[in-house]
SERO-4910 file (N, C-alpha, C, O; in steps of 0.05 Angstrom, whole numbers):
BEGIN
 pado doro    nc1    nc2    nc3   cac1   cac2   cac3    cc1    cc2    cc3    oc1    oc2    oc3
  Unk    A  -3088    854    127  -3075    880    130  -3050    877    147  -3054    866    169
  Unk    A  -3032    883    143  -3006    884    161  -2999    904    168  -2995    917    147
  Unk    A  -2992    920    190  -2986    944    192  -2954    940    215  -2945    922    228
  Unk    A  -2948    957    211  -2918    962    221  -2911    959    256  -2926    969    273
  Unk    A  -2889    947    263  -2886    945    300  -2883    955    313  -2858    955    314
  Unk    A  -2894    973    336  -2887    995    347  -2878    982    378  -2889    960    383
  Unk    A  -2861    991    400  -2850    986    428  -2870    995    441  -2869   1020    438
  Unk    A  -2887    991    454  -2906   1015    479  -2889   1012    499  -2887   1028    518
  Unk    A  -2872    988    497  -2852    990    533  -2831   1011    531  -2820   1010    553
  Unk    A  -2818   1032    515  -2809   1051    523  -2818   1073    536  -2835   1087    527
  Unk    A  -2807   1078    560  -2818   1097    566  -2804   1119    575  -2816   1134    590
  Unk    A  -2772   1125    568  -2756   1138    579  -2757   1151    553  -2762   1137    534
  Unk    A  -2753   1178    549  -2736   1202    522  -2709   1196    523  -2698   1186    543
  Unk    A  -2696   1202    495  -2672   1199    488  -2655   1217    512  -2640   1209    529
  Unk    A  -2665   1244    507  -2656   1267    518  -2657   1259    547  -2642   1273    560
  Unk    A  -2666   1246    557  -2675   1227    590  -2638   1218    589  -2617   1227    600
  Unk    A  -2644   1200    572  -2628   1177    573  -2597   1199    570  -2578   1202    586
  Unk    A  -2600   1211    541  -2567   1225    545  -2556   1242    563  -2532   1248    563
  Unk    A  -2579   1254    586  -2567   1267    605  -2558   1258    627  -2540   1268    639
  Unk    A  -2571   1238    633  -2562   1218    654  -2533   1200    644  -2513   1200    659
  Unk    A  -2533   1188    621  -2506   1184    601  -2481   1207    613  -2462   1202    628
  Unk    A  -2488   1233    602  -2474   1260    605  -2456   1251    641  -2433   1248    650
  Unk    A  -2490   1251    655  -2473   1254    681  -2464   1241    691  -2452   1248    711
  Unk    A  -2465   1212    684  -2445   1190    695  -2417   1192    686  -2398   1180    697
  Unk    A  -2413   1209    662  -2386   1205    645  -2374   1234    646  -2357   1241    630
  Unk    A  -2384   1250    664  -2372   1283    668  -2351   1282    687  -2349   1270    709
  Unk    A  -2337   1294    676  -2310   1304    691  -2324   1322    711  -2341   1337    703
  Unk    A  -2317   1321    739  -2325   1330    755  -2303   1373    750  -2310   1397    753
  Unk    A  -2288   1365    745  -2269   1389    737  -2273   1401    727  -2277   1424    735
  Unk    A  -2274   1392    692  -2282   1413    668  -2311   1414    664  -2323   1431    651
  Unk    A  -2324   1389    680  -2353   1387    662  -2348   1378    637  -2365   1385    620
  Unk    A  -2334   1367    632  -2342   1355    602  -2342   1326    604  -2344   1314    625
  Unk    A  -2339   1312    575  -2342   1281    584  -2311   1271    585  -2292   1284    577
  Unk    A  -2309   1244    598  -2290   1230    613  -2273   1235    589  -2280   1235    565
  Unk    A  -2246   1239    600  -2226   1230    567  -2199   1218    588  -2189   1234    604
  Unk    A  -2189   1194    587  -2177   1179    599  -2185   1179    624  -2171   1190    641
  Unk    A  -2207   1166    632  -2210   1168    665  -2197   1164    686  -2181   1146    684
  Unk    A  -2199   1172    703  -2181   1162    734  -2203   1166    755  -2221   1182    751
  Unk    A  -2202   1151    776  -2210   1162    798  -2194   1165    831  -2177   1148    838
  Unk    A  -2202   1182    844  -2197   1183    871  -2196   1162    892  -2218   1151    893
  Unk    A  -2184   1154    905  -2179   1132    927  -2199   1138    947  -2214   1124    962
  Unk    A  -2196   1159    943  -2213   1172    986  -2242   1164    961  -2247   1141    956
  Unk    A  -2254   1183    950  -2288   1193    942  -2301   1174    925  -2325   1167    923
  Unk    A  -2270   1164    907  -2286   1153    884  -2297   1168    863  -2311   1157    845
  Unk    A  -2293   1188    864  -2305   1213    838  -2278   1211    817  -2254   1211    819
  Unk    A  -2296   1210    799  -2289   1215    762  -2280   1238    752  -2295   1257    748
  Unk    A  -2243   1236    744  -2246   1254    732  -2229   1255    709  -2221   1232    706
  Unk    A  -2218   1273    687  -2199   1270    674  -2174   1259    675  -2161   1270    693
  Unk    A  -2165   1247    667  -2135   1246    678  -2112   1276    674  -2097   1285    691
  Unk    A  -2115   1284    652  -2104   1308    648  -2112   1330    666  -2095   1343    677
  Unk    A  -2138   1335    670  -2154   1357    694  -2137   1346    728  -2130   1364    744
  Unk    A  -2133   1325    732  -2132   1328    755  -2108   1327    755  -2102   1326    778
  Unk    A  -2090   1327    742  -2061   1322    747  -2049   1351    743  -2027   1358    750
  Unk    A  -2071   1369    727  -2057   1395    727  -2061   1409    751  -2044   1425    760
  Unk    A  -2088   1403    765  -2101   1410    790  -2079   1408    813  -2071   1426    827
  Unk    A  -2072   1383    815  -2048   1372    838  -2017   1381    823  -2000   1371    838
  Unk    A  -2005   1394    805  -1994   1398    801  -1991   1434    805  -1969   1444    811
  Unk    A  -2022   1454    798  -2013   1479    797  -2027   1476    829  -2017   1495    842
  Unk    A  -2041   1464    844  -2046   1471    866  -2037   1447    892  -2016   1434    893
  Unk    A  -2060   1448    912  -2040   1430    935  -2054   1401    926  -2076   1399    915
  Unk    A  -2038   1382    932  -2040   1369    939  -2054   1351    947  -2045   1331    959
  Unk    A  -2084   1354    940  -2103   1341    951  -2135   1342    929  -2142   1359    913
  Unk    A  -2142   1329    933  -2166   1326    922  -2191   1335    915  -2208   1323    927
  Unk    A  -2199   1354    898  -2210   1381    890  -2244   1377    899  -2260   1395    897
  Unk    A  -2251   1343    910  -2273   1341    917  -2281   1338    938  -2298   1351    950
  Unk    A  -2263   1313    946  -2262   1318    979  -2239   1325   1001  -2242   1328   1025
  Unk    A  -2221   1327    990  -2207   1353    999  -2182   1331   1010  -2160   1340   1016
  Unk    A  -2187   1306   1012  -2162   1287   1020  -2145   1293   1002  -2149   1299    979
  Unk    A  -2116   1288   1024  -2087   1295   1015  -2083   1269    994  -2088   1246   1002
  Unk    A  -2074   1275    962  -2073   1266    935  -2045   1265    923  -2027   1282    922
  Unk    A  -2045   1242    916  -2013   1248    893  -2019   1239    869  -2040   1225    871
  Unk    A  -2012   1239    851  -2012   1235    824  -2006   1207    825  -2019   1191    812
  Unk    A  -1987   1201    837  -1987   1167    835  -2007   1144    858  -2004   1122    867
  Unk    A  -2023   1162    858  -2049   1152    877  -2069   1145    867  -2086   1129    875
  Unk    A  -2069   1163    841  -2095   1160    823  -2114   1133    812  -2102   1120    828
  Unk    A  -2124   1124    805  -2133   1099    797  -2150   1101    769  -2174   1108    766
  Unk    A  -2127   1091    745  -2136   1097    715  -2157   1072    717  -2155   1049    726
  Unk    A  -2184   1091    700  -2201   1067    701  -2209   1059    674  -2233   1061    669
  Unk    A  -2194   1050    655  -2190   1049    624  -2215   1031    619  -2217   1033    594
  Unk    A  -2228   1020    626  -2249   1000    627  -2273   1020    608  -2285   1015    587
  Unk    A  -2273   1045    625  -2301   1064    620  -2300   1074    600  -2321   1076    586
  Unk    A  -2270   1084    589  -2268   1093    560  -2288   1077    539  -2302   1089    523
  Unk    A  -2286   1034    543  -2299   1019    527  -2334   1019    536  -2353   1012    522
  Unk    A  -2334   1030    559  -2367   1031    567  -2377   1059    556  -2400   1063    547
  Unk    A  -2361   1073    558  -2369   1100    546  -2387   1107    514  -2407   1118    505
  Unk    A  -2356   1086    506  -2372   1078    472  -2396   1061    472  -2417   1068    462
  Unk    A  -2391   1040    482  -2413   1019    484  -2436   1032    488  -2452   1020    473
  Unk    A  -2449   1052    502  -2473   1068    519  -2480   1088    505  -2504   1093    506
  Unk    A  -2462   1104    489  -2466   1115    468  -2480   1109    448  -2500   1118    438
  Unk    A  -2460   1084    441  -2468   1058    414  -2499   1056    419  -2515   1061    402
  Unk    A  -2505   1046    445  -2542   1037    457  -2565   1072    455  -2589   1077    450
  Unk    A  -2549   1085    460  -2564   1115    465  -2562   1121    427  -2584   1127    418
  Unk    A  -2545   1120    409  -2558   1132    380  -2569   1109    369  -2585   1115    351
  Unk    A  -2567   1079    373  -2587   1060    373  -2621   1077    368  -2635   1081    349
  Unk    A  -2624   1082    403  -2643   1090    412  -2660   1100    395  -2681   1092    386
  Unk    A  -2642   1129    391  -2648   1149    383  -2665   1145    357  -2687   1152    349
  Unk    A  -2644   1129    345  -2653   1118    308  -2688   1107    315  -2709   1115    304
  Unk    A  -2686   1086    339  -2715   1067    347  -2734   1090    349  -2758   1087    343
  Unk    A  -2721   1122    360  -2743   1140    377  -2762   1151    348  -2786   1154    345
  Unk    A  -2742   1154    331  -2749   1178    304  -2764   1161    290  -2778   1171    272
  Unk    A  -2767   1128    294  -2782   1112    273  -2809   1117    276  -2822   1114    256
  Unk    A  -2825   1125    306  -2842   1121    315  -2850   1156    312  -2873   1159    321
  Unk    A  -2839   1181    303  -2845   1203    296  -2850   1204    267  -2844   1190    247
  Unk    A  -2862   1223    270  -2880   1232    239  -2861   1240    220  -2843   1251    233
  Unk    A  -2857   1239    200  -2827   1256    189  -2840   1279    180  -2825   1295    170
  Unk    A  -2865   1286    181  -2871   1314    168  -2874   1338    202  -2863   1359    209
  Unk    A  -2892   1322    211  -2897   1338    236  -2887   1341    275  -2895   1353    295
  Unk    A  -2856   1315    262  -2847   1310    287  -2863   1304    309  -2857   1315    330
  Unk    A  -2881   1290    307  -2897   1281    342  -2901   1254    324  -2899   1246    300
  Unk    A  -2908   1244    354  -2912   1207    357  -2937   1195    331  -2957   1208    326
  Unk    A  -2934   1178    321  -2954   1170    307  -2972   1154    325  -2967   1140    345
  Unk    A  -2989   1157    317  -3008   1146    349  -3038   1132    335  -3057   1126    350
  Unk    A  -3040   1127    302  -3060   1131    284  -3049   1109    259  -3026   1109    251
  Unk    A  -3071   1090    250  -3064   1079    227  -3086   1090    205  -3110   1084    207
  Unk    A  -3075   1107    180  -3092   1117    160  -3100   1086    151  -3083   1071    142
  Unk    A  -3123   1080    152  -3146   1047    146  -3145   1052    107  -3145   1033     91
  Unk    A  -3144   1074    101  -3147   1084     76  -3127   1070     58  -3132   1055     40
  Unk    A  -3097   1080     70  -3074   1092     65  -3056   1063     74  -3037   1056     60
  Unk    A  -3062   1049     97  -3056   1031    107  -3026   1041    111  -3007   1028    101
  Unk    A  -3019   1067    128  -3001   1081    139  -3005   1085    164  -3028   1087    173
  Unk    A  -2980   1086    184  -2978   1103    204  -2978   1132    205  -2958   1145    198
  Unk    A  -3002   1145    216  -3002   1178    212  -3003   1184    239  -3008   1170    259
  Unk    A  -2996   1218    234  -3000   1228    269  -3030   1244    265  -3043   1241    244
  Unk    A  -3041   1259    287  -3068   1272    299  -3066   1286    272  -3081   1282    252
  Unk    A  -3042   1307    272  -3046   1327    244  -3046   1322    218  -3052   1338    201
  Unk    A  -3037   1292    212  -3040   1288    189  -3073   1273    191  -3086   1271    171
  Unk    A  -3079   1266    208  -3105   1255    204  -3130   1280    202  -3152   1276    193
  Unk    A  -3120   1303    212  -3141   1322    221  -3137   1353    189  -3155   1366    179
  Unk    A  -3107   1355    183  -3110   1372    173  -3093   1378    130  -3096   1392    110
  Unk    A  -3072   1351    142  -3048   1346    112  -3089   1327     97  -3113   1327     97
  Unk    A  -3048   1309     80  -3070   1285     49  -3092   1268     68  -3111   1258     57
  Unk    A  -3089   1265     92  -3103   1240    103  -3128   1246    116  -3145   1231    125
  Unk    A  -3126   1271    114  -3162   1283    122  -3187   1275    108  -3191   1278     84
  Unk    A  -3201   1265    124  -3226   1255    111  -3231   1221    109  -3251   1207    107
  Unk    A  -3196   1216    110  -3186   1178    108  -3204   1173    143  -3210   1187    162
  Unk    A  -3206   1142    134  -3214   1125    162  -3186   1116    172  -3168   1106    159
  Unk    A  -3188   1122    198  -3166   1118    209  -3163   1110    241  -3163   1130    255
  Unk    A  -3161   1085    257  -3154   1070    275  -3134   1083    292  -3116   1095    281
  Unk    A  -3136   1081    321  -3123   1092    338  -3099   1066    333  -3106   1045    324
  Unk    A  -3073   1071    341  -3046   1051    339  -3052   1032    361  -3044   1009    360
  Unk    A  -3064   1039    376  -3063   1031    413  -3090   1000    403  -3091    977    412
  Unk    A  -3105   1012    386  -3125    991    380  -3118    965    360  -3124    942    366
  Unk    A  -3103    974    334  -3094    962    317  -3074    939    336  -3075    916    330
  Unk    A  -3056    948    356  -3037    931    370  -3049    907    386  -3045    883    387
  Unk    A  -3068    928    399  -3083    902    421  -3105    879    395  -3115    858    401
  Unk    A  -3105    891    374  -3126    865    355  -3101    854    341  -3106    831    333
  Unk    A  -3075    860    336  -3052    848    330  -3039    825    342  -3026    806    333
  Unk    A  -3048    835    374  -3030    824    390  -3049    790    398  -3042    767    401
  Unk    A  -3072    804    397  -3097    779    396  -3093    756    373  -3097    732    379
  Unk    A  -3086    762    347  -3084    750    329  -3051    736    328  -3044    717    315
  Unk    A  -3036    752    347  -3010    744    341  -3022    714    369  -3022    691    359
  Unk    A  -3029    716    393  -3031    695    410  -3046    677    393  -3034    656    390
  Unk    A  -3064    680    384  -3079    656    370  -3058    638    353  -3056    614    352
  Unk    A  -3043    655    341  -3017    644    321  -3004    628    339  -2999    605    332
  Unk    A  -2997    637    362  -2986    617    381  -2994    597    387  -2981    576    386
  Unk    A  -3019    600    395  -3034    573    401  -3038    558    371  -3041    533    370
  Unk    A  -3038    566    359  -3041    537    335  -3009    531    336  -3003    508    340
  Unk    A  -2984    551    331  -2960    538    332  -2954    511    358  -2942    490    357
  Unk    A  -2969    526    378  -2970    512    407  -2982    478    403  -2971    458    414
  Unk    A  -3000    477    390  -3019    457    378  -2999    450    365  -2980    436    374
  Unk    A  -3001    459    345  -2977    439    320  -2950    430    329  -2937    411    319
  Unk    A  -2942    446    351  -2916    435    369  -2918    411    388  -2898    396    391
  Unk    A  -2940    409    400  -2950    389    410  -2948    367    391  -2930    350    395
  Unk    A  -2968    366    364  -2977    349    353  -2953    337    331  -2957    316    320
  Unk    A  -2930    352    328  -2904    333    305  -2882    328    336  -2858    320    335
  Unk    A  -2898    336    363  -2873    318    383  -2883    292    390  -2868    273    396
  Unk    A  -2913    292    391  -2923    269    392  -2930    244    366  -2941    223    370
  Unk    A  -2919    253    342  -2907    247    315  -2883    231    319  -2879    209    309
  Unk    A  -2863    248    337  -2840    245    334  -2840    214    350  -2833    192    342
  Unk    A  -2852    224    382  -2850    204    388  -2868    176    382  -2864    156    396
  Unk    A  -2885    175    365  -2897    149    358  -2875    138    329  -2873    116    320
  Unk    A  -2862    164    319  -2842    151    298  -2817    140    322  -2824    117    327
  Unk    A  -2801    145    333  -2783    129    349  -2796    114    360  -2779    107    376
  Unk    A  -2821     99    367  -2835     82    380  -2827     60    359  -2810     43    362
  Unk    A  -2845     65    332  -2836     45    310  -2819     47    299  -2819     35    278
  Unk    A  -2795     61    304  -2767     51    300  -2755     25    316  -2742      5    308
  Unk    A  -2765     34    339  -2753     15    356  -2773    -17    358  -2765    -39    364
  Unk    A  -2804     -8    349  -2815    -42    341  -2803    -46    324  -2796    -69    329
  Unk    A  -2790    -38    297  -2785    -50    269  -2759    -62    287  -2762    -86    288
  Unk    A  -2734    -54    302  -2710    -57    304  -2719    -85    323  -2704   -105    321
  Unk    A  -2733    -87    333  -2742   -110    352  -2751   -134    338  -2746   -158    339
  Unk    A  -2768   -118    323  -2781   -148    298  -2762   -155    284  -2760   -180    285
  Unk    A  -2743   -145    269  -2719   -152    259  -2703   -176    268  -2697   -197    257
  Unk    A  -2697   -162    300  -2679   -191    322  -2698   -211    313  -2692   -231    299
  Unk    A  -2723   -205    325  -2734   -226    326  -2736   -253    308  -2736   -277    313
  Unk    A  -2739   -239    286  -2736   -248    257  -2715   -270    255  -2716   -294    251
  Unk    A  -2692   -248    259  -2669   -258    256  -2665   -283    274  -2649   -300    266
  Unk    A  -2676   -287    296  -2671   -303    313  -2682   -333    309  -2671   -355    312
  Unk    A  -2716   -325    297  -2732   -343    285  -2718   -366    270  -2716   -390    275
  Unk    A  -2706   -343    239  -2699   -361    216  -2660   -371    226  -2645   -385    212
  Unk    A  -2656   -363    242  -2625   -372    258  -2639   -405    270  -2625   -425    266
  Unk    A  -2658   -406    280  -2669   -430    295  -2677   -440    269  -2664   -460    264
  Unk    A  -2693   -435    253  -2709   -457    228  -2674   -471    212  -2669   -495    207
  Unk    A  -2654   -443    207  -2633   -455    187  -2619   -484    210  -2613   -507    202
  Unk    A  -2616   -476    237  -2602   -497    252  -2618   -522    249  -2604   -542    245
  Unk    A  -2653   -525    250  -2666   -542    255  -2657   -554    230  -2645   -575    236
  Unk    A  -2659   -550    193  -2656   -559    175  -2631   -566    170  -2627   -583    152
  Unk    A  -2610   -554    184  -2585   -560    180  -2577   -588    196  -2556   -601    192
  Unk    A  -2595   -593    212  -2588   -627    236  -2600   -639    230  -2596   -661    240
  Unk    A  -2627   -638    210  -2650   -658    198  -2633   -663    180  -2636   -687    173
  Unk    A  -2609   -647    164  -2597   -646    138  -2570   -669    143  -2558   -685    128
  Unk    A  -2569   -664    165  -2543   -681    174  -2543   -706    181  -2525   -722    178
  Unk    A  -2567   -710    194  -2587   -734    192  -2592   -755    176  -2593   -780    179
  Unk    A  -2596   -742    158  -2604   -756    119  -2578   -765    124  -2572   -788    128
  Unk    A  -2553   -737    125  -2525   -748    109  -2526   -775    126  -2533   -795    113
  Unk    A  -2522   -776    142  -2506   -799    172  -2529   -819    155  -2515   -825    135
  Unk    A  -2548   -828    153  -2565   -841    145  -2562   -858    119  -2565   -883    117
  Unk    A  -2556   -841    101  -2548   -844     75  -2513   -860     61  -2504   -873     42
  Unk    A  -2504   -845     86  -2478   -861     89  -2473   -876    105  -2450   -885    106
  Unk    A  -2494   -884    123  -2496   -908    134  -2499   -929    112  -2481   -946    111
  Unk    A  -2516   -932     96  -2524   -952     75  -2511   -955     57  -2511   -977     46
  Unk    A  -2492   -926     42  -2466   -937     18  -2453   -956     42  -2447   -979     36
  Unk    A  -2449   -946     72  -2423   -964     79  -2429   -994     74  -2414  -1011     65
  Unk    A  -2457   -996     84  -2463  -1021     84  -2465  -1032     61  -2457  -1055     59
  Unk    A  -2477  -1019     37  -2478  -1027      7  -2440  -1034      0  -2438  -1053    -15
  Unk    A  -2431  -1030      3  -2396  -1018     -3  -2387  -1043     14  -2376  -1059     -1
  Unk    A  -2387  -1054     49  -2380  -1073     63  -2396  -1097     53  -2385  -1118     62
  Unk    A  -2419  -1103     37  -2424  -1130     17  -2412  -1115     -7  -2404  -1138    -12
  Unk    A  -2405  -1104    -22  -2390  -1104    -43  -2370  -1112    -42  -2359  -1120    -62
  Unk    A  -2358  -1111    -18  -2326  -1119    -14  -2327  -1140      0  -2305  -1144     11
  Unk    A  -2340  -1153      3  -2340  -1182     18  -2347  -1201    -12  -2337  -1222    -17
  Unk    A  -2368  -1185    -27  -2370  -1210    -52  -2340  -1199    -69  -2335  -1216    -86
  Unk    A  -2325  -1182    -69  -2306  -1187    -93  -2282  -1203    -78  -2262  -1210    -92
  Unk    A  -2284  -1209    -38  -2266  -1223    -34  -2280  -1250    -39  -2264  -1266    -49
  Unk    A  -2304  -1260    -35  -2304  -1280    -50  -2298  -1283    -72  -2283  -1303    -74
  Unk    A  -2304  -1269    -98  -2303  -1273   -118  -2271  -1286   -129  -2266  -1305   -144
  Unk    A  -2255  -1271   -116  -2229  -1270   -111  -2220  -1299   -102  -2202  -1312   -115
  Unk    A  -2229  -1307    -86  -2230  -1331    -72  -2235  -1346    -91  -2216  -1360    -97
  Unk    A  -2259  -1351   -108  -2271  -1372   -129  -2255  -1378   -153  -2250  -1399   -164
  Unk    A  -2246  -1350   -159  -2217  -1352   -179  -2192  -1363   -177  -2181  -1377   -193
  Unk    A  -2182  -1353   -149  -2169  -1373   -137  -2169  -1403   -142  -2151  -1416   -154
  Unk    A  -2193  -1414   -129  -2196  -1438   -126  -2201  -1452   -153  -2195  -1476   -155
  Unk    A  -2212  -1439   -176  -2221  -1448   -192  -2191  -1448   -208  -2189  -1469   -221
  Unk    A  -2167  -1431   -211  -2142  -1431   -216  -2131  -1451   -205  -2110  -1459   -215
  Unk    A  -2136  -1460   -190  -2115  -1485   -171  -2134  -1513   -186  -2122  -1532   -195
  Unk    A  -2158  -1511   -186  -2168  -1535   -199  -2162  -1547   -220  -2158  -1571   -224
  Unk    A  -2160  -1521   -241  -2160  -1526   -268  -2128  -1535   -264  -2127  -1558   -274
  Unk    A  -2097  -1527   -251  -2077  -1537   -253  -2080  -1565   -242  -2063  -1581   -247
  Unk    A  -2096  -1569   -232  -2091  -1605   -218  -2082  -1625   -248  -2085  -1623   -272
  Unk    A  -2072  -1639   -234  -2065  -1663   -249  -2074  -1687   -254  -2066  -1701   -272
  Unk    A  -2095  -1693   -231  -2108  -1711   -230  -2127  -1709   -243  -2146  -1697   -232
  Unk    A  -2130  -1716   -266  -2163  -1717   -278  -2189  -1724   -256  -2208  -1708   -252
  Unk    A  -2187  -1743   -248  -2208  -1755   -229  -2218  -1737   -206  -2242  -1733   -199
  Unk    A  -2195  -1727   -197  -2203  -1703   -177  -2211  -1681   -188  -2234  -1673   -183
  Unk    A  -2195  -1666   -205  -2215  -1647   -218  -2244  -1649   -231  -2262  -1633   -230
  Unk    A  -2243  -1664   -238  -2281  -1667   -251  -2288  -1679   -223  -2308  -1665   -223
  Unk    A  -2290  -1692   -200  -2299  -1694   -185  -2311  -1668   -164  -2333  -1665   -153
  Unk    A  -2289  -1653   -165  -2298  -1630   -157  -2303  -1607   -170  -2297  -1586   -160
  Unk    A  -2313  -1608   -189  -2314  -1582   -209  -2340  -1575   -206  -2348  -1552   -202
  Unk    A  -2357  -1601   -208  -2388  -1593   -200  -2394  -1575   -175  -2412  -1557   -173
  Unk    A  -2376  -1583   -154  -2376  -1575   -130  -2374  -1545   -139  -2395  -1532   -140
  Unk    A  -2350  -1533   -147  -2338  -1512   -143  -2363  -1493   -163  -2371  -1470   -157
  Unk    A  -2368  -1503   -180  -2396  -1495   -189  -2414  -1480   -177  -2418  -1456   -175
  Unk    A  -2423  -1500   -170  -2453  -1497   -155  -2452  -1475   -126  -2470  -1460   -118
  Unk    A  -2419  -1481   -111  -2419  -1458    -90  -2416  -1427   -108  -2426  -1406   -100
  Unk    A  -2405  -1428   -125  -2399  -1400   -143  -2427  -1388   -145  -2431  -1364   -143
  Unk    A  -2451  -1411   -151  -2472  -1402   -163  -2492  -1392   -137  -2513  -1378   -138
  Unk    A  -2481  -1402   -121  -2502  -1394    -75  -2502  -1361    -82  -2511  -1345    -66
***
């Protein structure tokens, strides 16, 4: 059941409120309300600007309240109040609108009653004598205070559930910040494994080209022999001496063949 919001903290009448309004903003002169205000130097009293300048003009000189000697160029325009005037007004038919929500529209008095029937706000007379006679019907004063019970309970679970997605919140930024940590870490890990494989890797190379060099420094030592044997074997074959060449040919042989 939902029933409608009523203020119990007002406790001033409109009619309160606009006469006190009235008398802060009365021309002390005409009695009416402020219309360009000014005030007095000596008292400080409010009054027209037009009222008092006709005042000091058809009479003496002085100040129609407290009786100090006055000039027209003494006065003190207080243009400020004209904007408070409205403003206070503006808050007072506010009011007024708030006052009439909480009256009956048939019988003008306070609704003070929820028709249980009708699931309306009614007043005494519509409950006792109009359509709503005979309806079950709840005092307002009761319906508020079991409202107001159900509205705190609402609090307290919002209160709970406020608690419980801040302590959400904070176990999610908790593992934000492990994931952002395991990450480095990570990162740091496979930064150390790529360096370790990268100097085992360099290792092999240095290793590997250790042994072409050395494979490559006897390759090049047998093609300067080889070089050598051709040589020699070119100078043999030109000899002239028969005897010396077949004497040493076996020779030149058999070292070719070491």
């Amino acid at each position: 059941m939902s029933y409608p919001y009523f203020d119990d903290n007002v406790s001033c009448s409109s009619s309160n409120s606009s006469s006190q309004y009235e008398e802060v903003f009365t021309c002390f002169i005409c009695l009416g309300l402020l219309k360009k205000p000014v005030l007095c130097p000596k008292c400080s009293k409010l009054c027209c600007e037009r009222c008092i300048k006709k005042w000091l003009i058809e009479n003496k000189k002085e100040c129609p309240h407290c009786r100090a000697r006055l000039m027209i160029e003494d006065l003190v325009p207080c243009r400020f109040l004209d904007e408070w005037k409205t403003y206070i007004k503006t808050l007072l038919n506010d009011k007024q609108k708030e006052n009439k929500k909480s009256l009956c529209p048939y019988h003008n008095v306070t609704l003070n009653y929820i028709c249980s029937t009708c699931k309306i706000p009614i007043c005494s007379d519509c409950a006792l004598f109009d359509k709503h006679k005979g309806h079950n019907f709840i005092h307002l004063s009761d319906v508020c205070d079991s409202l107001r019970i159900k509205m705190g309970k609402h609090n307290e679970y919002l209160n709970k559930r406020l608690q419980s997605l801040e302590d959400l919140l904070e176990c999610t930024n908790k593992q934000i910040e492990f994931t952002k940590k395991s990450k480095y870490e990570i990162e740091l890990l496979m930064d150390s494994i790529v360096q370790d494989a990268k100097q085992q890797l360099d290792l092999q190379m240095l290793n590997k080209i250790e042994k072409f060099k050395e494979n490559k420094n006897k390759i090049i030592t047998e093609i300067k022999n080889i070089n050598t044997s051709i040589e020699q074997v070119h100078h043999e074959i030109k000899r002239s001496n028969s005897y010396d060449f077949y004497q040493n040919s076996e020779n030149i042989i058999n070292d070719q063949l070491k």
